[in-house]
C-alpha positions as CSV (number, residue, x, y, z in Angstrom):
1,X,18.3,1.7,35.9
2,X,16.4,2.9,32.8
3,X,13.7,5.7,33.5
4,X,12.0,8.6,32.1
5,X,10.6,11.8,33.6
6,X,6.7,13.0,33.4
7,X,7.6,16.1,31.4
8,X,8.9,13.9,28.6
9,X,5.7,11.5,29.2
10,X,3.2,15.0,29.0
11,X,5.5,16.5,25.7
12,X,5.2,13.4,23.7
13,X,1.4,13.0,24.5
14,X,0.0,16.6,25.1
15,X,-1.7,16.6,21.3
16,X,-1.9,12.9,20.7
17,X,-4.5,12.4,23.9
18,X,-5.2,16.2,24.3
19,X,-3.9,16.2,27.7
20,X,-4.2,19.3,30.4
21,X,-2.3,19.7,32.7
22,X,-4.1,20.8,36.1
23,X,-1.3,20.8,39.2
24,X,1.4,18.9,40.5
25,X,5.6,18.5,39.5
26,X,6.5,17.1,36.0
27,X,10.1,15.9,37.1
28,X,9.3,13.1,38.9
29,X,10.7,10.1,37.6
30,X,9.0,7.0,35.9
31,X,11.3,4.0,36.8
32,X,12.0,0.0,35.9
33,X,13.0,-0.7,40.0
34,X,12.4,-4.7,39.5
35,X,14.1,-6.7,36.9
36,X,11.4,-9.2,36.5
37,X,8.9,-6.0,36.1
38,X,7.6,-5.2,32.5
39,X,7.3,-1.6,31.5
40,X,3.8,-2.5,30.7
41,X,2.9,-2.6,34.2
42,X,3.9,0.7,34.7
43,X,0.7,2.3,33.8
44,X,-3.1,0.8,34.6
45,X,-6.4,1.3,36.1
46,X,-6.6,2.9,39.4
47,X,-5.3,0.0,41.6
48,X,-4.9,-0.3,45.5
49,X,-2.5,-3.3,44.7
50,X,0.3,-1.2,42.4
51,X,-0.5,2.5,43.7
52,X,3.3,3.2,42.3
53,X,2.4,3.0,39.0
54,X,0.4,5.8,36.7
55,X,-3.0,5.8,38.0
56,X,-5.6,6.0,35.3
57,X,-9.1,7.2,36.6
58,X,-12.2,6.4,33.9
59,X,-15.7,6.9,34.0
60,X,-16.1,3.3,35.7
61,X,-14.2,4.2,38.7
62,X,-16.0,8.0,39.1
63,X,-19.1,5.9,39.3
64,X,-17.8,3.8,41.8
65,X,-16.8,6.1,43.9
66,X,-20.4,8.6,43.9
67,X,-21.8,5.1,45.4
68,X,-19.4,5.2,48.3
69,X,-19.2,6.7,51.2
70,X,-16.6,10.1,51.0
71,X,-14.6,8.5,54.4
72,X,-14.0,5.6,52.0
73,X,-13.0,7.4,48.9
74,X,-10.8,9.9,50.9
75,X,-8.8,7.0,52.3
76,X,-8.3,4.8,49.3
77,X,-6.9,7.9,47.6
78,X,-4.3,8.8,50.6
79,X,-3.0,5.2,50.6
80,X,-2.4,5.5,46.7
81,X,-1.0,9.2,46.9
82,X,0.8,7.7,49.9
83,X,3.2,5.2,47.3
84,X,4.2,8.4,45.2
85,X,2.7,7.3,41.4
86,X,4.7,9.4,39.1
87,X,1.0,11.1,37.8
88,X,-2.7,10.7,38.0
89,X,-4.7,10.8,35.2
90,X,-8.1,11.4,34.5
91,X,-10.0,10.4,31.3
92,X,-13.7,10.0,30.0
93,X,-13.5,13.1,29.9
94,X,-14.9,12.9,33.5
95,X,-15.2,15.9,35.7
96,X,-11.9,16.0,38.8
97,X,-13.3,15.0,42.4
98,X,-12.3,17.4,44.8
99,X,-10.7,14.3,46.9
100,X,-8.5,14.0,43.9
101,X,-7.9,17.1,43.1
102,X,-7.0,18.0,47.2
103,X,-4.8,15.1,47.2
104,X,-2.7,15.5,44.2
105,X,-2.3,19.2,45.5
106,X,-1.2,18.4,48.5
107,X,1.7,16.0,47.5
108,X,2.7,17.9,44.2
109,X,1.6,15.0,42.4
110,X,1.0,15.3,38.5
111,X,-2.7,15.9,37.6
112,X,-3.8,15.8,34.3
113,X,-6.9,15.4,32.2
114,X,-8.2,14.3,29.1
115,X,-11.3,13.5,27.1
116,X,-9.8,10.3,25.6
117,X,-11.3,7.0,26.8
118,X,-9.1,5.1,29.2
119,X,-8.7,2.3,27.6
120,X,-7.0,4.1,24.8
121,X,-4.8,6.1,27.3
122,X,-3.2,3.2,28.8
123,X,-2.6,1.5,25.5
124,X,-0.8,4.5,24.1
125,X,1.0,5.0,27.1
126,X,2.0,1.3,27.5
127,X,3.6,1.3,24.0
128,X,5.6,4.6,24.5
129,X,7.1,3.2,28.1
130,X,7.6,-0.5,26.2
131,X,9.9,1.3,23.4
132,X,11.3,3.5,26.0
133,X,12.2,1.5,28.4
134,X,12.9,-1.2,26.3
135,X,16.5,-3.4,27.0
136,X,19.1,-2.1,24.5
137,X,22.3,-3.4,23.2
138,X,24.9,-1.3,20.4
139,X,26.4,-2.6,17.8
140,X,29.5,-2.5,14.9
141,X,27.5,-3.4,12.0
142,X,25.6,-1.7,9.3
143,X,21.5,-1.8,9.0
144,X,20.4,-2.0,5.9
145,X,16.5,-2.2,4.4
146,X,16.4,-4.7,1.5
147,X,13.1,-5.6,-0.1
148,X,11.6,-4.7,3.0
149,X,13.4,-6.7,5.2
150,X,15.7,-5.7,8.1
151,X,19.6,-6.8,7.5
152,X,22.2,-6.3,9.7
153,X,25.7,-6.6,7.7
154,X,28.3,-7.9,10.1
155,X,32.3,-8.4,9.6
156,X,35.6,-7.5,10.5
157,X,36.8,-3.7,10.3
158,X,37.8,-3.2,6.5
159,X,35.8,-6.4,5.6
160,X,33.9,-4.1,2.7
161,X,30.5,-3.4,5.2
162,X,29.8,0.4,4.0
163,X,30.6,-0.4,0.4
164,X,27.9,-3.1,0.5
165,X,25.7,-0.8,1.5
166,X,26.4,2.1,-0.9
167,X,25.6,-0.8,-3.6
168,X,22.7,-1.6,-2.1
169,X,21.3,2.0,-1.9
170,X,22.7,2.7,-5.8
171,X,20.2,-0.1,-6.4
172,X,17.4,1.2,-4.8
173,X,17.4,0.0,-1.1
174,X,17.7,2.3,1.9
175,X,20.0,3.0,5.0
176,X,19.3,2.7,8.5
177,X,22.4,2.9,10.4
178,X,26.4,2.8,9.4
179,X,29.2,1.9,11.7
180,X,27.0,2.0,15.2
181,X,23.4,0.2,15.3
182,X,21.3,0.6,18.1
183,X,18.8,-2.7,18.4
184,X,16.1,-2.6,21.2
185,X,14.0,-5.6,22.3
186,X,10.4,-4.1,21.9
187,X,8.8,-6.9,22.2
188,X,9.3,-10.9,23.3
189,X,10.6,-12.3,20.0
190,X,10.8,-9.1,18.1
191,X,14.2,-6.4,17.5
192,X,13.7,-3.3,16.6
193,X,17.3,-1.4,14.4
194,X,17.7,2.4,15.0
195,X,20.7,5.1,14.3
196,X,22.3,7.5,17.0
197,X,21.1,10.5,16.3
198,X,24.9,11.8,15.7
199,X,25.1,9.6,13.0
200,X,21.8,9.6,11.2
201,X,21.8,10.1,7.3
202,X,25.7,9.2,7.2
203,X,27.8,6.6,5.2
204,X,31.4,6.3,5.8
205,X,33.6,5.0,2.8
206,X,37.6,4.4,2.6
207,X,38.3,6.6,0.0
208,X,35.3,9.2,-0.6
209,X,35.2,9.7,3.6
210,X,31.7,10.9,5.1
211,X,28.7,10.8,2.8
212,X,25.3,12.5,3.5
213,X,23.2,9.7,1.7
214,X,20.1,11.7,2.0
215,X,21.3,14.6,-0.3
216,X,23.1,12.2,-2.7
217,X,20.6,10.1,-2.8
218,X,17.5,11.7,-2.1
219,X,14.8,10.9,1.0
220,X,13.6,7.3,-0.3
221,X,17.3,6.4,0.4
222,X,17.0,6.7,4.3
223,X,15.0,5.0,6.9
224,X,14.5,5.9,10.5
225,X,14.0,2.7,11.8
226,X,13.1,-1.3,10.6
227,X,12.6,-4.7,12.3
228,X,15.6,-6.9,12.3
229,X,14.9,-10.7,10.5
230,X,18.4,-11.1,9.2
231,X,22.1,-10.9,9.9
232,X,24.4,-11.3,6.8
233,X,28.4,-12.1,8.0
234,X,31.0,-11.2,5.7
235,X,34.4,-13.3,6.0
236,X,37.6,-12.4,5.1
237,X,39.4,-15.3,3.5
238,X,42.3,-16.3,5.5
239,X,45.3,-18.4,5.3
240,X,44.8,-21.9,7.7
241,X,41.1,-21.1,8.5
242,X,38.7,-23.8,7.6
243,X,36.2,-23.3,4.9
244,X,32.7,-22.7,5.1
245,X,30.2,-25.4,4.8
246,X,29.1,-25.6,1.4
247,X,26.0,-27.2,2.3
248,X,25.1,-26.6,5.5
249,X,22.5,-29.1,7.2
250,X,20.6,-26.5,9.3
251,X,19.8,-22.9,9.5
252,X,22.2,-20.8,11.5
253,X,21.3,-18.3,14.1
254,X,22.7,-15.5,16.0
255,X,21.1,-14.5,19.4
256,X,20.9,-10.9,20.3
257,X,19.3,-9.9,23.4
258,X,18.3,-13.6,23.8
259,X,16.1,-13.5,20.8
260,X,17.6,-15.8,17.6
261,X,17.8,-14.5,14.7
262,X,18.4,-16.0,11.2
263,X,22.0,-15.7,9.7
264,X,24.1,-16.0,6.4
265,X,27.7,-16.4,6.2
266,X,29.4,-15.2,2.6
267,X,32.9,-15.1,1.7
268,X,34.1,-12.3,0.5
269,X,36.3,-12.4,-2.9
270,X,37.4,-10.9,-5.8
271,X,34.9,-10.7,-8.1
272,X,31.9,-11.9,-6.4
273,X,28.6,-9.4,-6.5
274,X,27.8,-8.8,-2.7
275,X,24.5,-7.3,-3.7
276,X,23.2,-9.6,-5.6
277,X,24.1,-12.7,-2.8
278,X,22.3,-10.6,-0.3
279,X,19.3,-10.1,-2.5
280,X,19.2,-13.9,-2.8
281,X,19.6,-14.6,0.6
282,X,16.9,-11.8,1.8
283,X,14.3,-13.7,-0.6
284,X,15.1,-17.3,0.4
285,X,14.1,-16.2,4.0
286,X,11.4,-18.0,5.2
287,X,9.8,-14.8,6.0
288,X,9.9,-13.4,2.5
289,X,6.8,-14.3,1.0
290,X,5.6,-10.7,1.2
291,X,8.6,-9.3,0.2
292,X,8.9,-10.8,-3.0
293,X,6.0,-8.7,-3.9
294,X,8.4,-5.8,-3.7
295,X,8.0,-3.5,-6.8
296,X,11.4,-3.8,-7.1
297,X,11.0,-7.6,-7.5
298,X,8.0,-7.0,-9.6
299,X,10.0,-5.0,-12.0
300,X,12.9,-7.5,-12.2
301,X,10.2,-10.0,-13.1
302,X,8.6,-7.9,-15.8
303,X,12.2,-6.9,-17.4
304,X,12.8,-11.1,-17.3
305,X,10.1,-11.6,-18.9
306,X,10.5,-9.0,-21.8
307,X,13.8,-10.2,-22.4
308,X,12.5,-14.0,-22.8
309,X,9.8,-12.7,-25.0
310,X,12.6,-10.9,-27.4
311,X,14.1,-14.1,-27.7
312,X,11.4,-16.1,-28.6
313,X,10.6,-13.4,-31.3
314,X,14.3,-13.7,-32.7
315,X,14.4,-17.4,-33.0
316,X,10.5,-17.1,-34.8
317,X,9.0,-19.6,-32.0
318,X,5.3,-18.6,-30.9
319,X,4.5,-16.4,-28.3
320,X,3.9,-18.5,-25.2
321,X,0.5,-18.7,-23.9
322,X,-0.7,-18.6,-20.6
323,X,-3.0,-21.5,-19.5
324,X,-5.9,-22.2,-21.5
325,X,-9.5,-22.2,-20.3
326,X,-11.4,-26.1,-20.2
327,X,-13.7,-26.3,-22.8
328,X,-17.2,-26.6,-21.6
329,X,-19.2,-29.5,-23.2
330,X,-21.9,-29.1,-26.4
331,X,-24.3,-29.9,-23.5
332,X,-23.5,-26.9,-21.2
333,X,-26.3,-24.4,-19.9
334,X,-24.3,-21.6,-21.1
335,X,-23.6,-23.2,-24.2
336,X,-27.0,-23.9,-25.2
337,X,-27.9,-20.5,-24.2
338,X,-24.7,-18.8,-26.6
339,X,-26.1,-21.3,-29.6
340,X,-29.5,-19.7,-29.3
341,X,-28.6,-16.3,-28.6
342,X,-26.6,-16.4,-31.6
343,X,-28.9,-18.1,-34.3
344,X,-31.4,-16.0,-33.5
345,X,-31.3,-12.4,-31.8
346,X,-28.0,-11.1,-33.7
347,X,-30.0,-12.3,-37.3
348,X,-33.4,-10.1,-36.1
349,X,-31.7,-7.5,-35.0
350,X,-29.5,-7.0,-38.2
351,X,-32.4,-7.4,-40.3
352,X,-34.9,-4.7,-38.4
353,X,-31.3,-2.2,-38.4
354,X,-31.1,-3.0,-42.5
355,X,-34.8,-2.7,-43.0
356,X,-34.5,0.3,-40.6
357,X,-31.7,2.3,-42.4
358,X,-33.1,1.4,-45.9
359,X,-36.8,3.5,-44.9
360,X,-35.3,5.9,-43.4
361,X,-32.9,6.4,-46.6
362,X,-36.1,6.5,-48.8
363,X,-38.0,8.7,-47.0
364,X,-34.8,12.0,-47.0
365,X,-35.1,11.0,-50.9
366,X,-38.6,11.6,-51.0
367,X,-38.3,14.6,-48.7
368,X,-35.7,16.2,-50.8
369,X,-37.6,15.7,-53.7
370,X,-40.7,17.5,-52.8
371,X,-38.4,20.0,-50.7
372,X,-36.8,20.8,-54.1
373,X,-40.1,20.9,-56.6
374,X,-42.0,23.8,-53.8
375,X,-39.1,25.6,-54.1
376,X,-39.0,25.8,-58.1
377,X,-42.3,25.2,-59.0
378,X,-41.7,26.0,-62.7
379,X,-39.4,24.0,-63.2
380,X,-41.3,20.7,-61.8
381,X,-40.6,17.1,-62.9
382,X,-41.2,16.7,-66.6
383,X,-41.2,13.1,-68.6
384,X,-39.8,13.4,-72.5
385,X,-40.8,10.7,-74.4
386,X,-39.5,10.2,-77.8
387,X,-41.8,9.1,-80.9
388,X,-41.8,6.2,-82.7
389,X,-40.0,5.3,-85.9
390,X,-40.1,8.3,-88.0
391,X,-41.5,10.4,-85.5
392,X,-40.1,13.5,-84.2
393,X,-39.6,14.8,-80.3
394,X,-43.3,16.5,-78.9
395,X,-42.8,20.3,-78.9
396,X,-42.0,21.4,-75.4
397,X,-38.9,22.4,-73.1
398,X,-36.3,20.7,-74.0
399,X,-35.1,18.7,-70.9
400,X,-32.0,20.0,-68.9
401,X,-30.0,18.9,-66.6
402,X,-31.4,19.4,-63.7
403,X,-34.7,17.9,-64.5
404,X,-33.0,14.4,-65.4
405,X,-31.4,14.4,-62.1
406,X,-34.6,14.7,-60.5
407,X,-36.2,12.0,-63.0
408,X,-33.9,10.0,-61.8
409,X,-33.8,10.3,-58.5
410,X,-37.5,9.7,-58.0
411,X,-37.0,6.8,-59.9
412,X,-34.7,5.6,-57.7
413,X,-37.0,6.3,-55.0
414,X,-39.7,4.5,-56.4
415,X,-37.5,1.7,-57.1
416,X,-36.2,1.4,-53.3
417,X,-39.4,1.5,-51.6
418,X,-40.4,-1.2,-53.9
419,X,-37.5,-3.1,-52.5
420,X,-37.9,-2.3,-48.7
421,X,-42.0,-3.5,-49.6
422,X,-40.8,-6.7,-50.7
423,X,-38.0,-7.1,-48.1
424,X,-40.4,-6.6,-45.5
425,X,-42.3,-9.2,-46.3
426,X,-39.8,-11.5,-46.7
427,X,-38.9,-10.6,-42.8
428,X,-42.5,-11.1,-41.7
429,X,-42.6,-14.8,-43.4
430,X,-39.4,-15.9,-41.7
């Protein structure tokens, strides 16, 4: 008969739902006594019809009972202390009745509160007991997490099962269990894989013995526990025995704890790659659409398509384009609206930046130039004009250097502004 004990019930939930323990024994027992009985139903509302079960007191039922007479209230609570539950539980965060709190004391019966709301109580507490008390069943087989996905590697003893799996985890997938697998039926239609606790972390191999695949391989290499979609049978060729289906017309299954579950058959011989058939078979489940999103898978993808890409390039074909956008029509809003845009904002706007940089340019010239003549005012801008034929320079300075440059650049002023005059106007007539 699978059971539990409060104490492990008030351990496992004391932080979770901040429970507090007020009175009563912690070793009574919390049992499955009917086969046809869930371990959901275990746990519930306060309930005259199941006053076996944990009792779960909320703010709805404190209510009730301030509207009814204390006679009343005190007797309802005597016939459910009456059927031993295993604990009472208060939540809301709801103050204890004395009624309650006199009859739990006087039967030793677990009290405890909490200011969780009941509803979440019982939902917490109906998952524990459902994996707790869930039917169990061990066996020979290795558990293996591939692309996501639960397997459970079958065969004979020597068949090659544990050094399937120390490929699979040198390429990146992870352990659950090796040699022993314990798979629990959490659920209608759903199996849940674990490890003994004796054997977690441990591979063994002909050969090497007893590896510790979490310190070879680091923590990524280890899980603690997966949902089984797949059972993958190795077969030992042997001498008489008929051969496997080639082409097999349906989908075989293996039942475990009356659920099916989808399975693979694969010979094993020399030379074939085990870990590379499995790989195939996990991504041909019909469940695999999510796992072939695997960044392992992603990166297979992306190292295929390098490598067809470096062939293309050594043969000189083109680089192969993805699919290429329709073509919307001359007539098109948006291409009407790109036509205008176009022809006429990107031209006006390149002319005001060129008329804009070629002021600005003339006016630092002109800056410079009056800058330079305050600061040397004897030496100021001077024109030397030669004589005509026969006729010798006027007397004065004779020009230097300097006084040529500065000619010159005014001139050049002059000469620009002229230009940005005259472009100007050309911008206003268009």
């Amino acid at each position: 008969m699978r059971q539990a004990s409060v104490a492990q019930l008030f351990e496992y939930h004391r932080e979770r739902l901040q429970l507090l323990r007020v009175s009563g024994n912690l070793d009574a027992l919390i049992a499955v006594n009917q086969e046809y009985a869930s371990p959901a139903d275990l746990i519930g509302h306060l309930n005259l019809i199941h006053p076996d079960r944990i009792q779960v007191i909320g703010a709805p039922e404190i209510n009730w009972a301030a509207k009814q007479h204390a006679v009343r209230v005190s007797r309802h609570m005597e016939e459910i202390i009456a059927a031993h539950p295993p604990a009472v539980i208060v939540a809301d965060g709801c103050a204890i009745t004395a009624n309650v709190r006199e009859a739990c004391e006087k039967s030793d019966t677990a009290l405890f509160s909490t200011p969780q709301p009941a509803a979440t109580v019982i939902d917490l507490l109906r998952i524990w007991l459902s994996r707790n008390f869930a039917e169990t069943v061990e066996l020979h087989a290795v558990m293996m997490d591939v692309l996501g996905m639960g397997v459970l590697i079958t065969g004979d003893s020597g068949v090659g099962k544990s050094e399937l799996a120390l490929e699979l985890i040198s390429r990146g997938h992870g352990m659950v269990a090796d040699d022993i697998v314990e798979i629990a039926r959490i659920a209608p239609n759903t199996l849940e894989a674990r490890c003994p606790p004796m054997l977690r972390d441990f591979l063994e191999v002909r050969g090497l013995g007893v590896l510790n695949i979490r310190t070879v391989f680091g923590e990524t290499a280890c899980r603690r526990k997966i949902k089984l979609k797949l059972v993958v049978n190795l077969l030992r060729p042997q001498k008489g025995a008929a051969e496997i289906d080639r082409l097999p017309l349906g989908a075989e299954t293996h039942e475990i704890l009356g659920v099916p579950v989808r399975k693979v058959s694969i010979p094993v011989a020399a030379g074939r790659n085990l870990a590379v058939l499995l790989e195939a078979a996990v991504l041909d489940h019909p469940a695999a659409a999510r796992h072939r999103q695997h960044p392992g898978v992603r990166r297979a993808a992306q190292a295929g398509d390098g490598r067809r890409l470096r062939q293309r390039r050594q043969l000189g074909l083109p680089r192969k384009v993805g699919r290429r956008r329709r073509k919307r029509p001359s007539s098109h809003p948006v291409r009407l609206y790109e036509g205008w845009f176009f022809a006429t904002i990107i031209p006006l706007a390149l002319i005001r930046r060129r008329h804009a940089s070629e002021e600005s340019r003339t006016e630092i010239a002109r800056r410079r130039l009056v800058a330079d003549c305050q600061r040397r005012p004897g030496r100021g801008l001077q024109v030397f004009r030669g004589g005509g034929e026969g006729q010798g320079r006027r007397p004065g300075p004779r020009p230097t250097h300097r006084t040529a440059r500065l000619g010159t650049l005014q001139a050049a002023a002059e000469e620009q502004e002229d230009h940005a005059g005259h472009r100007r106007a050309h911008g206003e007539r268009l």
